[in-house]
C-alpha positions, 0 to 999 in steps of 0.5 A, a space after each residue: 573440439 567441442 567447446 570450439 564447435 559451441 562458440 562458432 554455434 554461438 556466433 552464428 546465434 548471435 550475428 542471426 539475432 543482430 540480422 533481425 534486430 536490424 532488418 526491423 529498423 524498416 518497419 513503420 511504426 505509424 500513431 495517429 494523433 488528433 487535437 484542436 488548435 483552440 475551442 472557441 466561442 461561436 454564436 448559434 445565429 446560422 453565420 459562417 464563423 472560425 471554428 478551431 482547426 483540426 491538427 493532425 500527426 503521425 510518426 512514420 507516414 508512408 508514401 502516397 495516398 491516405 485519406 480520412 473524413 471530417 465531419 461535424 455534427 448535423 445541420 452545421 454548413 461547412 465554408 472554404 476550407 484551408 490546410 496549414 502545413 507544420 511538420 514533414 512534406 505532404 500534400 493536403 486536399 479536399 477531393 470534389 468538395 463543393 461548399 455549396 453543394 457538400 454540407 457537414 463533412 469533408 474528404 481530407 486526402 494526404 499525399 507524401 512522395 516519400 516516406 515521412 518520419 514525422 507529419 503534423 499538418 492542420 485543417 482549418 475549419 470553417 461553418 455556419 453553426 444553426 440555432 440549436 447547436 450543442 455546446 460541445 461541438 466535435 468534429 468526428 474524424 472517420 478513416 478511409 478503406 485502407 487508410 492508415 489514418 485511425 477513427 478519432 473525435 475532436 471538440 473544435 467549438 463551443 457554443 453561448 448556450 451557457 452565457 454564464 459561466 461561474 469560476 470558482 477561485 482558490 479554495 479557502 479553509 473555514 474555520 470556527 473563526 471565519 476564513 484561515 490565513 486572511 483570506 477570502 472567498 473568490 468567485 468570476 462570473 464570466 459572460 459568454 456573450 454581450 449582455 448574457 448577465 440580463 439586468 434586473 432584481 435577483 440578476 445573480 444570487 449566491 446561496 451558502 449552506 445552513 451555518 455559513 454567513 456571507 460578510 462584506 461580500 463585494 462584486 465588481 469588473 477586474 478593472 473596476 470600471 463597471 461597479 456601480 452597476 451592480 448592488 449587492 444587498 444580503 438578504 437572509 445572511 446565508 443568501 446575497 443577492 445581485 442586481 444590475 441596473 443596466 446591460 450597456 457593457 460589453 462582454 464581462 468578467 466579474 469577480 465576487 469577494 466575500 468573507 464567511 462566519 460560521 454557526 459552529 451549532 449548525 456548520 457540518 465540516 466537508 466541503 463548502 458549496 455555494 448554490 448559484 442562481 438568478 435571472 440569467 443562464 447561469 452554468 454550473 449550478 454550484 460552485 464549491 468555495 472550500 472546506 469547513 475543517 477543525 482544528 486538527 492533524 492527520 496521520 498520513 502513511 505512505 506504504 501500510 503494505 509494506 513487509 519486514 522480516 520477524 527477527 531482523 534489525 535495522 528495518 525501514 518502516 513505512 515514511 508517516 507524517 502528520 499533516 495539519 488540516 489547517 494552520 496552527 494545528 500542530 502548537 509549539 511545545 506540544 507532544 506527540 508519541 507513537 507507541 509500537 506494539 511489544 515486539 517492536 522497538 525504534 531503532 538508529 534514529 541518528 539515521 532517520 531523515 525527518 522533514 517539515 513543511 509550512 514553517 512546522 519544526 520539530 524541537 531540538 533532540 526531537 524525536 527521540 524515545 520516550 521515557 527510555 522506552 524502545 517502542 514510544 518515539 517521543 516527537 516535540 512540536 518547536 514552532 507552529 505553521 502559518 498555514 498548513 504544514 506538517 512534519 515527516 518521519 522518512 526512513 524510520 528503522 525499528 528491530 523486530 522480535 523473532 516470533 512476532 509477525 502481523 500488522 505493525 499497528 502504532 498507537 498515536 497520543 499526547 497533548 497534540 490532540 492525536 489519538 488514533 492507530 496507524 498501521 506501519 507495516 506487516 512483519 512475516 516470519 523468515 521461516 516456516 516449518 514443516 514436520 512428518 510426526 511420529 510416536 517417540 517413548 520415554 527412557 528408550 535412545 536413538 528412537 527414529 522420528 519423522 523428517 523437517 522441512 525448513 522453508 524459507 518465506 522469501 529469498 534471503 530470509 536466511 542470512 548469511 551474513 550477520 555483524 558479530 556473529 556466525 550465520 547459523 540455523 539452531 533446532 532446538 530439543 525440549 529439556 531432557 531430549 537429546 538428538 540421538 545422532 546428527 542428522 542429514 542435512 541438505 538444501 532441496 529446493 532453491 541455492 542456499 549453502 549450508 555448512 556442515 551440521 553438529 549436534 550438542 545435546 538438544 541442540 542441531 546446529 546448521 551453519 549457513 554459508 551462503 544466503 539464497 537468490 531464491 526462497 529455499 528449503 531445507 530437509 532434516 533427516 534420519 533423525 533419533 531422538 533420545 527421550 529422558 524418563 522424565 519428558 511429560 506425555 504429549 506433543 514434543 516441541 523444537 525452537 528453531 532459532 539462531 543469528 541466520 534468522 533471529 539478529 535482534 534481543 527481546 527477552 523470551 522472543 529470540 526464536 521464530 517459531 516452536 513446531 511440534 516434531 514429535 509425540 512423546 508417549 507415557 509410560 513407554 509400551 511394554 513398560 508398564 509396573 504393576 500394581 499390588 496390595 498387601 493387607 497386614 496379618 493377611 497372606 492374600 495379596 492381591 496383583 491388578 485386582 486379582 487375589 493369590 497366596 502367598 505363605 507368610 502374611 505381611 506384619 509390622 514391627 517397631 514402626 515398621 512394615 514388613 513384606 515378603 520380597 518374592 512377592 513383592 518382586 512380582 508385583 514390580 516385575 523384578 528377579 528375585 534371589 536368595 543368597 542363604 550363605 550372605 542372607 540377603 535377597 536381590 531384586 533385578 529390574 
């Protein structure tokens, strides 16, 4: 009856949720969007010209009246004003405006009879633009009381304030040779208006900074109508001048070619900026042309954050490439190894997915490990690029130590010219462990210690599946302790299955049955430990190890971590033996410092020392007894 009642529960939940999923489709979910059709050039001379219209959208308008105004800067003369519809059914119209009468800002109202899903109509602007006027010109849109229209700024014009304009064209890498790849330095020149380039000496210069030279530098239309115009002269090798004789053309652009040297003494690399000058408004006041860059190759990685397990195999490191600054950085037959740190080794290369670009290859069989050593990739350059290029390593797997954790740093060298360090990814132990400490005694069994907590760092640190082997945790005791019993073990935080725990000796052995979907905890228990009479004094040391967590093979490394869970004190309380000293031919011995009799004195005979075992018996804090029938004396310790 119950389980019957819980389902119609359940459909009533669940028909409510779709009642209201559904009753919300009739919500509007109004976006208001601003732009300007084009941002043209006007001239600043008080006459009635196009400027750019206001188009404006919105999702889900709803019916009747909303209105906004529009208004653009101070001492502009708006003229007859038009709207042009686009998309949906509206009325657009501008209430009460009086051209002569209003000034710079216009009352736009929008009608929809229905409900419209999708609205985009323009305003059509049209005004007197005064001398003075800002070269950006915006028209700001202010929304009504209760409008559903939002605030917005839109640049609908520009004005020839700067009647020059530079462009610079694609950027070129300079080399200690000149320009690479046979390319050249590209700058238009374009006049906002008639005659804006003024004729004269010095209409235009072009300044290049300290080491670079201009070489065959030419300026000309892009039809190459108006070339005799101009006479391009250089003048001090890093400054080239440009003079024209006439200003009888109309609007214009140029376009200014030149190849560069360089004075290697002199030249700093970075960026290359051309310094523009001259007779005329010319804006901006630089322009940068490219780089000057050396021959060279940069190692690029993608994810240096990206986190790996201690003791796994099989890991997917972060992609790196190395790029070429310019072309012909990367030489064929030239080297490249990169060495990772002891604790972690290239693995299943075979399944790597490396890549190429600018026309740069790795040779056949590359990678590969270099001199049969598991931690240094050896990558060999085939052919070189013409222009920039680079080769990639995607996808690299690497094994990883159990007790290694940290920075991935790989160290870059051969005769490629590469010799600096990457980090590659950071590695975090699987586990942390945790332990309640407590005094143990030598020579004593089954003595209770404190409990351990076996953190997991992560969901699925743990694993549960491992090829070739059981998934088992392994705690394992110094030489000569022993676990006195198998302890409780359990998962008190987190999903983690656990099989059920034995004991070898120093070894607890927890089988793992089902890895966690979250990071779990383990608690060891009602733990004894029995100590040998030979375990030094000190901290007591566990390795916690095994296939759950450690899948990979270095040597001395097949461990995560070795955590102190007890400390063993030596000699045992209550254990202590005694100290004595017998002196030949004397019957004073003495038992820590202090002196007693004794009724016979100590001698030696035939080599040989001869002492009272009574009080010898004593001093060792042994039984001692006489046996007059057999002769023979016993001491029981």
């Amino acid at each position: 009856m119950l389980k019957t009642r819980s389902r119609k529960l359940s459909l009533v939940l669940v028909l409510a949720m779709l009642m209201t999923m559904f009753a919300g489709l009739g919500v509007a979910n109004a976006a208001t969007g601003y732009s300007a059709s084009h941002v043209p050039l006007v001239n600043t001379d008080g006459t009635e010209q196009d400027l750019g219209s206001l188009v404006v959208s919105f999702d889900n308008l709803p019916a009747g009246n909303n209105a906004f105004i529009v208004k653009l800067p101070a001492n502009f003369d708006l003229g007859t004003l038009t709207s042009s519809p686009i998309a949906g059914t509206v009325t657009v119209s501008f209430p009460n405006y009086d051209p002569a009468a209003d000034t710079n800002q216009v009352m736009v109202n929008v009608y929809a009879a229905t409900m419209q899903s999708e609205v985009k109509f323009a305003v059509n602007l049209k005004s007197k633009v005064p001398n003075g006027a800002p070269e950006a010109i915006n028209a700001t849109i202010i929304a009504q009381p209760g409008s559903v229209f939002a605030d917005g700024v839109v640049q609908v014009a520009k004005t020839a304030s700067g009647a020059v304009e530079a462009l610079a064209g694609d950027a070129v890498t300079i080399t200690a040779g000149g320009i690479s790849g046979g390319k050249k330095v590209v700058i238009y020149f374009r006049e906002n208006k008639d005659n804006a380039l003024k004729a004269g000496a010095k209409s235009l210069t072009l300044k290049l900074p300290k080491g670079f030279e201009w070489v065959s530098p030419s300026f000309a239309t892009l039809n190459d109508t108006y070339t005799s115009e101009f006479n391009v002269k250089i003048t001090d090798t890093r400054t080239l001048e440009i003079d024209r004789s006439a200003t009888t053309a109309s609007a214009s652009i140029w376009k200014f070619t030149a190849d560069v040297s360089v004075d290697e003494s002199v030249a700093q690399f970075g960026d290359v900026e051309v310094v523009i000058g001259g007779a005329s408004s010319i804006t901006p006041g630089s322009v940068t042309i490219g780089k000057y860059a050396d021959y060279d190759v940069t190692v690029v990685v993608d994810n240096p954050e990206k986190e790996l397990l201690a003791g796994r195999n099989g890991q997917i490191i972060s992609d790196f490439k190395f790029q070429e600054n310019i072309g012909d950085s990367l030489l064929k037959g030239r080297t490249i190894y990169v060495e990772l740190p002891s604790g972690v080794n290239w693995v299943n290369i075979g399944e790597w997915s490396v890549g190429k670009d600018g026309g740069v290859k790795f040779a056949t069989g590359s990678p590969s490990l270099g001199s049969n050593k598991a931690n240094i990739l050896k990558i060999v350059v085939d052919e070189d690029g013409t222009s920039k290029g680079a080769l990639e390593i995607n996808r690299a797997q690497v094994a990883v130590a159990g007790n290694y954790t940290g920075d991935i740093t790989a160290k870059i060298w051969g005769n490629a010219g590469i010799n600096e360090e990457v980090v590659l990814g950071k590695v975090v132990a699987p586990i942390s462990v945790s332990t309640d400490i407590k005094d143990i005694k030598i020579g004593v069994q089954k003595q209770a210690a404190g409990n351990i907590v076996i953190a997991e760092t992560k969901a699925e640190a743990i694993d549960s599946y491992v090829y070739g082997a059981k998934p088992e945790l392994t705690v394992t005791l110094p030489f000569n302790v022993s676990w006195g019993n198998v302890p409780t073990v359990k998962v008190i935080e987190g999903d983690l299955e656990l099989g059920t725990a034995s004991v070898t000796g120093g070894v607890l052995t927890i089988p793992v049955k089902t890895s966690s979907s979250v990071a779990s905890k383990i608690e060891i228990s009602d733990i004894t430990y029995t100590a040998d009479r030979t375990v030094p004094e000190g901290e007591m040391k566990a390795t916690f190890a095994g296939s759950a967590i450690v899948q990979t093979d270095f040597t001395n490394r097949n461990y995560v971590v070795k955590e102190v869970v007890a400390n063993c004190v030596t000699p045992a309380p209550g254990e202590t033996i005694g100290s004595g000293e017998f002196r030949i031919g004397s019957n004073i011995y003495y038992v820590g410092g202090v002196a007693k009799v004794m009724d016979v004195a100590p001698y030696i005979k035939d080599s040989r020392t001869y002492v009272p075992m009574r009080y010898l018996g004593e001093i060792l804090g042994a039984e001692v007894v006489w046996d007059d029938a057999a002769r023979t004396v016993t001491l029981t310790r």
